[in-house]
N, C-alpha and C positions, 0 to 999 in steps of 0.2 A: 366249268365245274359241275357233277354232278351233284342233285338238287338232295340226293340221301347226306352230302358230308355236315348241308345245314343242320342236321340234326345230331350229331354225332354224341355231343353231349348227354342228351336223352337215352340214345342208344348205350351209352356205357354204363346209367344208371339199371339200365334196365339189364344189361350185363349185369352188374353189380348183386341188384334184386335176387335175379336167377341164380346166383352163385351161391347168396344166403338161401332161394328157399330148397334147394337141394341138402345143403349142410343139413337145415329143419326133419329134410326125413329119415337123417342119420341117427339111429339111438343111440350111438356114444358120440355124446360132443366133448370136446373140448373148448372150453372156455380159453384157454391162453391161445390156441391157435387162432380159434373165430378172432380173437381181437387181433394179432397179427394181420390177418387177410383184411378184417375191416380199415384197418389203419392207414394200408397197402394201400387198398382199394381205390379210399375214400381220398387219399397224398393223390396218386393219379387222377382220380377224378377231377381236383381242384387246375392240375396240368394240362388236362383234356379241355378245360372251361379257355383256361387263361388262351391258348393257341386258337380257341376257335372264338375270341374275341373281336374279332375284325371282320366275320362272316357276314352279310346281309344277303336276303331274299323273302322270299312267300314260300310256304309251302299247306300242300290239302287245301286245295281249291283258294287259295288267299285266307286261311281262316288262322294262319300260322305264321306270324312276322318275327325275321330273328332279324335284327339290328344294335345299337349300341344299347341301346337303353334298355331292351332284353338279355344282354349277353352280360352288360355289368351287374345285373339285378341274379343272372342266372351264378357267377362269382363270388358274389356276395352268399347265395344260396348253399353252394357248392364249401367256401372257406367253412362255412356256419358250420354244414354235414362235417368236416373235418374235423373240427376244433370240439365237438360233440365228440366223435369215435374219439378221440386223443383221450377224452378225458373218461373214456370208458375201460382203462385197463381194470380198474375194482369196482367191476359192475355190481356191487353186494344188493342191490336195490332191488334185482332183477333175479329172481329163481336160474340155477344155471340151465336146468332143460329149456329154457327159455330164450336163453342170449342171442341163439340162430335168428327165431322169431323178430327180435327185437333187429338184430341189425336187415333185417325184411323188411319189414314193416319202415324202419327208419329210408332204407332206399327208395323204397313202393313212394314214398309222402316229398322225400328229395326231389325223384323223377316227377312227381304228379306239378310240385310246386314250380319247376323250371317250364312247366307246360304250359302253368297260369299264368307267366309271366310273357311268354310269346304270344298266346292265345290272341285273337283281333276279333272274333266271332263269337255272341253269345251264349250261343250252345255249349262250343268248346270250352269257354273259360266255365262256365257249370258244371260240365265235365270233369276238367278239371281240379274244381275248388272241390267238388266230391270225392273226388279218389284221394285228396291231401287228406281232408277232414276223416275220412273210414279209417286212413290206416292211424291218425291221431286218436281217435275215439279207442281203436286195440291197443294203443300203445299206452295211454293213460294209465289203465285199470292193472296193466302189467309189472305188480310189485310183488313185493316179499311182502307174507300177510296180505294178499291181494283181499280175503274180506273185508277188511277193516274198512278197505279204499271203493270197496264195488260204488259204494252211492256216488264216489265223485263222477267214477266212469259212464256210468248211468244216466246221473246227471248234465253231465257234457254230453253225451247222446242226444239226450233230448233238446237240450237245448239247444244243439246246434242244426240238429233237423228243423227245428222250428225255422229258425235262421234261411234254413234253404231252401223252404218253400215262400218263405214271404219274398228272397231272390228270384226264384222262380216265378212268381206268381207277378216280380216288377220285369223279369224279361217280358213275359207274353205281354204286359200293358206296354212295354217300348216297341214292341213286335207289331203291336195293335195300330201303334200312333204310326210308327216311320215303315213298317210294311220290308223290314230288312232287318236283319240277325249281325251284318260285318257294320265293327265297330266305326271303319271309315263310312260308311254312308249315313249309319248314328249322329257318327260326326258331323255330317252334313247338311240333313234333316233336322234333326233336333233341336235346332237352336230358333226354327223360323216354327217351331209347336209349341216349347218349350212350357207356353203360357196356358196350356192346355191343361185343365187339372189332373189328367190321365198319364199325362208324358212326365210332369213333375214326380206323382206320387210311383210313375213306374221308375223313373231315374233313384228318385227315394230307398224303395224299396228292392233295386238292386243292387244299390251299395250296400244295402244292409247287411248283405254276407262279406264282403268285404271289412265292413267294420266288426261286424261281430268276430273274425281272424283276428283285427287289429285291436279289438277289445277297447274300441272308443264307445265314451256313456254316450245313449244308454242300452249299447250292445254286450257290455261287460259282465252280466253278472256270473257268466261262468268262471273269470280269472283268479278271482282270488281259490276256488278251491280245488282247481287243478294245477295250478301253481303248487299246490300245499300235499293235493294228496297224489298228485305223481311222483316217481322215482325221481330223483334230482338231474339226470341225465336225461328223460324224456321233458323234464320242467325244463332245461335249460337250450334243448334244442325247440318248444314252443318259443321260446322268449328271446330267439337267436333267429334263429332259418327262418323258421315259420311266418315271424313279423316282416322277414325281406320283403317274401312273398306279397302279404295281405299290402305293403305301404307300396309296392311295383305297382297293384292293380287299382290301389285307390287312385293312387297320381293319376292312371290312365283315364281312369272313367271319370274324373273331376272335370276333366279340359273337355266331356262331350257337352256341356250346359253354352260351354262360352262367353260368360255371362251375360246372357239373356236373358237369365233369370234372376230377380232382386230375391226375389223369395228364397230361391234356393241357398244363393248367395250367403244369405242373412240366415238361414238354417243351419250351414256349414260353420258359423259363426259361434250359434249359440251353441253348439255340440263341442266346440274346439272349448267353450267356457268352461261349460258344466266338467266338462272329463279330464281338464286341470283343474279344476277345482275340486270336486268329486275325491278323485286320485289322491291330492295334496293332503287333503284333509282327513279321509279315512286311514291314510298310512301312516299317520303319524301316531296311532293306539296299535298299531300291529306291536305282536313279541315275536312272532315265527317271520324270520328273515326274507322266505319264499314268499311267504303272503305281503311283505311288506313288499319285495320288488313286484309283484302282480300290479300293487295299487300307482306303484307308480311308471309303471309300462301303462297303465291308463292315461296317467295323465303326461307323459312322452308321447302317446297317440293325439292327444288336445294337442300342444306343442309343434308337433309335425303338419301338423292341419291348419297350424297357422301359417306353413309356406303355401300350405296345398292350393288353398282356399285364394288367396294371391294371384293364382290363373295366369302368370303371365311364365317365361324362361327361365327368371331369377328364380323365380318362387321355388317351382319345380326343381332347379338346380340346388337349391335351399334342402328342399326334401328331402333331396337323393343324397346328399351330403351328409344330412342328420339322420338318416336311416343308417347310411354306414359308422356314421360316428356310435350311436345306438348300439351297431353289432358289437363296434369294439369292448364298449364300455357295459353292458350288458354280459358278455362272457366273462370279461374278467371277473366279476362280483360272482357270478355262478361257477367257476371255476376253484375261486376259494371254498365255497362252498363243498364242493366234491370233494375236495381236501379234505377241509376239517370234519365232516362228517363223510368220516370213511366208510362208515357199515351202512349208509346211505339213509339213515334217520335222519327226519325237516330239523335243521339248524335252529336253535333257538337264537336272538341274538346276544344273551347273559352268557350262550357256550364260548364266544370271542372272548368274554374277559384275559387280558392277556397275550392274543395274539402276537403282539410285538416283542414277547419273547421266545414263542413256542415257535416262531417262524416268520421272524422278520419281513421276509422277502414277501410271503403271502397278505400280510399286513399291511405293506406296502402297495401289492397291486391293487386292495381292497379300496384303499383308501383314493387311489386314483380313480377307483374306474365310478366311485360313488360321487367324488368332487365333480368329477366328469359329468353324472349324471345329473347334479347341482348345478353345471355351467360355470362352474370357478376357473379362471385360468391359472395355468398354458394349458389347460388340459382341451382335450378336442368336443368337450361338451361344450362349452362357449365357446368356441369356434362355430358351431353347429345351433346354436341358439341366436347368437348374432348374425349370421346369414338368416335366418327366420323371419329375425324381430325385423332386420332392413328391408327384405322384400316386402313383409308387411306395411314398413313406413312408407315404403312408394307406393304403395296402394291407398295409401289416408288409413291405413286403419290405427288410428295413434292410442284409441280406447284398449281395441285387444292386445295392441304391445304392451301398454301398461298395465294390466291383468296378468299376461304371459309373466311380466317380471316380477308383481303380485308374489304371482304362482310360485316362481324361481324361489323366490326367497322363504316363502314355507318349507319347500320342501329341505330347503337347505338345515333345515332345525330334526326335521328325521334321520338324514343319513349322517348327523352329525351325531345323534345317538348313536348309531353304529360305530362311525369312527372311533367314539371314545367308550365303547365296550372295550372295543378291540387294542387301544393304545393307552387309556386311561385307569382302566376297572383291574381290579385284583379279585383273578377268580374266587368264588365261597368255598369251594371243590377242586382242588389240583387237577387243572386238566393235563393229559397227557402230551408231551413235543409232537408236533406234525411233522410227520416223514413226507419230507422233498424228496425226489427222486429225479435225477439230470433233466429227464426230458421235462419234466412242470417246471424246474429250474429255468430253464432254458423258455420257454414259453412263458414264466410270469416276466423272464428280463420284456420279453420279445413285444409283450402286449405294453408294461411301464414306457418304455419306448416309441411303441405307434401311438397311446394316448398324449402325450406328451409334443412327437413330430407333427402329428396331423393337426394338433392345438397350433402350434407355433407357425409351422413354413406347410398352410395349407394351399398355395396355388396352385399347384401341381394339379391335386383332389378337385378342387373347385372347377378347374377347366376341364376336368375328366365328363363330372356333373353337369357341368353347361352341355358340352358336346353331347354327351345321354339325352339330355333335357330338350336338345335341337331336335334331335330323331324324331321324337315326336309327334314332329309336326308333320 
């Protein structure tokens, strides 16, 4: 087999890329076409992922591993970019000279993120986590009224350069201590230095950009106000694609410690607290909907890090589970979203009052993908919380399970607000029926459905995840 088909993937994105930025230097666009082609595109791409799932090798010098657990992270990536384009036929959020741009930029951060996700070498995966973050940083600030929104963009700017030199700044201390860049020799080295205050505080601070993606406390403070002041289609591909990415490279870089480190160990612990805690508790005063899922994609980051942290197969298969259940359950909530705020204004959540008559079906997915993210069964959030909590219990950690379920249960009094906006409250203002149109039809059955199957008859997923979680090693 030649050694190019490994990357195939990549190569389509970057097809993809090229296709938008040509469109860009067209002065008449079309909006309905671009979203045809992206839609196209973007259906194929996910085809091109799913066929080249079975692939393993090296590629550039060993610095580039495709195996399972890159190739289901790179699917998960690839659905995300889909389920994004899908929901961009009323890009109102986005100026239309712009829309080329947007679907650029959105391939450019696709392609960068499936890159992060094979990456084995330090350089590379820097490389990479850079060119995701640039093309996020232009995509943020790219609204209708983009004034209004410059400080968030600005903001996220800055704060995520910070982020990536202090990454930068924990390579070169790993660089320093193991004298080697490829992750497998990290692996190898690092665990007999471990104890070295220079190897720590570099492993530290190169997860730090990693978590700052993941937006685990206390890397978080950019989420809530790009969450809020992005267009709702670039908010929902952060809080979809973007997380595959950041939760691929945290799992990888957790298992370099081995635990050989109490310290670390016990660090990974207190951050998993604070950022369900943190999360739980500020979101429960949000009124803007966006901002309210921000706080609690924080504290889903705690949550996941209670497998992570676990260090052993289950755990990790734990993660990988609850990253996908995440996606599902995460789109859906943003998916209504783009619905009911069609002209692409942040959702309050007083604008649901009524839901369940203006559009049943959207009310319905709302409310699964929010139970979901509560852990209530059948739904596949408790599916994905109970794998967590059990890896945890094999490990002794019986404190941070009972926290984690602490946690569960706050949150569950917030998006119970929302539920009952939406199925309880009689708007003060007649809102207008929400225009369903076949294909969100057809895609809220499709998601009601996967939240539901993967809750219920998860083996299938679970041995997917184990088999990911083996590669690893």
């Amino acid at each position: 087999m030649m050694q190019w088909v490994l990357f195939v993937p990549e190569l389509f994105y970057i097809l993809m890329a090229a296709v938008f930025f040509c469109a860009s230097l067209s002065r008449r666009q079309q909006p309905s076409r671009l979203y045809i082609w992206a839609l196209t595109i973007s259906a194929v791409g996910v085809v091109v992922t799913v066929l080249s799932a079975r692939q393993e090798g090296m590629l550039f010098f060993d610095a580039y591993r495709v195996d399972l657990y890159s190739q289901l992270f790179k699917l998960l990536i690839a659905m995300g970019t889909f389920w994004v384009v899908f929901s961009c036929s009323e890009l109102k959020g986005v100026s239309e000279r712009q829309h080329a741009e947007f679907y650029f930029f959105l391939s450019v951060c696709t392609l960068a993120m499936m890159m992060l996700v094979s990456s084995v070498e330090l350089l590379t995966i820097y490389v990479a986590i850079e060119l995701s973050s640039y093309s996020l940083y232009l995509l943020v600030p790219m609204r209708q009224r983009a004034d209004e929104y410059a400080e968030t963009g600005i903001k996220y700017f800055m704060i995520g350069v910070t982020a990536s030199a202090f990454m930068l700044f924990g390579i070169s201390l790993l660089y320093g201590v193991v004298q080697n860049t490829y992750v497998t020799e990290v692996i190898r080295i690092l665990p007999t230095v471990i104890h070295e205050p220079a190897a720590v505080v570099g492993l530290i601070l190169a997860l730090s950009g990693f978590f700052f993606k993941q937006a685990l406390f206390p890397f978080h403070i950019w989420a809530p106000d790009v969450y809020q002041g992005a267009a709702n289609q670039v908010t929902t591909y952060i809080g979809t694609a973007s997380k595959m990415a950041a939760a691929a490279m945290v799992i990888r870089f957790v298992g370099f410690s081995n635990e050989a480190s109490e310290l670390f160990v016990q660090l990974l612990v207190v951050l998993s607290i604070l950022s369900m805690t943190f999360g739980n508790l500020v979101a429960i005063i949000q009124k803007d909907l966006k901002r309210l899922l921000a706080y609690s994609s924080i504290a889903h980051a705690g949550y996941m890090m209670i497998g992570i942290l676990s260090m052993t197969q289950r755990g990790y298969a734990s993660a990988i589970y609850y990253a996908i259940a995440y996606l599902v359950m995460t789109y859906s909530c943003f998916m209504v979203i783009m619905r009911v705020a069609e002209d692409g204004h942040n959702l309050q959540i007083k604008e649901l009052a009524g839901l369940h008559k203006r559009s049943p079906l959207l009310a319905m997915t709302l409310m699964l993908g929010l139970f979901g993210l509560a852990g209530i069964p059948p739904t596949v959030g408790f599916t994905g919380k109970f794998l967590v909590f059990a890896a945890a219990l094999e490990k002794g950690y019986l404190a941070l399970v009972i926290i984690g379920m602490v946690n569960a249960t706050i949150s569950l009094y917030y998006y119970l607000i929302v539920i009952k906006a939406a199925y309880l409250l009689e708007p003060v203002h007649p809102y207008p029926p929400v225009p369903v149109d076949s294909w969100t039809r057809t895609m809220s059955i499709a998601l009601v459905i996967l939240m539901v199957y993967l809750g219920v008859f998860p083996d299938q997923f679970v041995a997917l995840t184990e088999a990911a979680a083996r590669s690893l090693y």
